[in-house]
N, C-alpha and C positions, 0 to 999 in steps of 0.2 A: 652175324656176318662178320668178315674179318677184311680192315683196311689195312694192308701192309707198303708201309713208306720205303721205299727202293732206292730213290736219288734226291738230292737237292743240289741246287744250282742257284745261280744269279736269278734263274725265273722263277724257280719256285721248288717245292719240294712234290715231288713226282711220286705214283703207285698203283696201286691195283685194290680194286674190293670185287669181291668172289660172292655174286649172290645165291640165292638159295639153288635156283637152279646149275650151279656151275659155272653160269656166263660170268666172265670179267670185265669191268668197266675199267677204266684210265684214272688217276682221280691228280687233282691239283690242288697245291693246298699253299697259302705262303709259309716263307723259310722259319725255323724256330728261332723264337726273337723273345725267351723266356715267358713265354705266355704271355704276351703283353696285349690286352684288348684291341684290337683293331689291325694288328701288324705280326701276328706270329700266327701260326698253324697250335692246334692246340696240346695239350703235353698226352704222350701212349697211355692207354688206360682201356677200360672196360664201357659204356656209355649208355644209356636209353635213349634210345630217338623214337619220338612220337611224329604222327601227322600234325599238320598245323598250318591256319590260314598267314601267309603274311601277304601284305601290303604290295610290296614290292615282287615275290617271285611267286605268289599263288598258293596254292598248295603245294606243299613241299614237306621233308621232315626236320625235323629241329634234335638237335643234338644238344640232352637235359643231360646238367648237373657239369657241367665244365667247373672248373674250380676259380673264383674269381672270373666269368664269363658267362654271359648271357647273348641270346640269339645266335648261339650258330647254326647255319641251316645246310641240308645239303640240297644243291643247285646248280642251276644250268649256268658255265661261264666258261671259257677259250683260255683266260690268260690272266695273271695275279692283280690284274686290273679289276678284274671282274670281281675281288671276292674283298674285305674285309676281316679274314678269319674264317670263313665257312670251307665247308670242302665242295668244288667242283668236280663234275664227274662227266668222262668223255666216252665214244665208243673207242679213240686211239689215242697215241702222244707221239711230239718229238718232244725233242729238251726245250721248248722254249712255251710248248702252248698243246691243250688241248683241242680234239676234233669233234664235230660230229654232239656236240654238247646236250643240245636239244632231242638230239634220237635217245641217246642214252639216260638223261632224267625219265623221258616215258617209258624206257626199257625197267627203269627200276622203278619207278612209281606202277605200273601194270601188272610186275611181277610180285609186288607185295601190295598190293590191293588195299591201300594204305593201313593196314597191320604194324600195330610197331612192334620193333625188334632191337638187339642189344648188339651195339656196333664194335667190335675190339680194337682197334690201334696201334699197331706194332710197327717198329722199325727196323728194317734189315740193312742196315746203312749207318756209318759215323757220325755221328754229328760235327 
């Protein structure tokens, strides 16, 4: 699957991920802040995410092998409040916040049947 970063902003850094079916989700991520644990979106690369129980968001997939980062997950959340570094994923966006947060984790948790898969991360946008 391919997460391609389109804008950043004061809220956060904005985009799309294209699942296997063709449907596209919204995705939110915070702004790049040199990889720094807890406060940056993580750096473009290639990625494995497996399923995984957490604590806090259930089943969800966690996105292995970040460089200098552990637990990032991707997860149900509106606005860069919501995230610590994970990627949120909406069924829409404006510039400030995701929508629809919760349809769209079981759009993608359903579609991949918790199957893990190899995430890409590109940016089409300046930093």
């Amino acid at each position: 699957m391919k997460l391609t970063r389109l804008k950043t902003n004061l809220n956060g850094t904005f985009g799309k991920i294209q699942l296997p079916s063709g449907k596209v989700l919204s995705t939110l991520e915070l702004q790049w802040k040199d990889n720094q644990r807890q406060i940056s979106c993580i750096p473009a690369a290639t990625y494995q995410c497996d399923m995984v129980n957490s604590p806090k968001f259930g089943r969800v997939y966690q996105v292995k092998d970040v460089p200098n980062r552990s637990h990032i997950l991707i997860h149900a959340g509106n606005w860069t409040k919501d995230t610590s570094g994970c990627i949120l994923v909406g069924m829409s966006n404006n510039d400030s916040q995701l929508f629809e947060s919760r349809k769209a984790l079981a759009l993608l948790m359903n579609e991949l049947d918790e199957q893990s898969f190899k995430l890409e991360v590109v940016e089409a946008y300046d930093k």
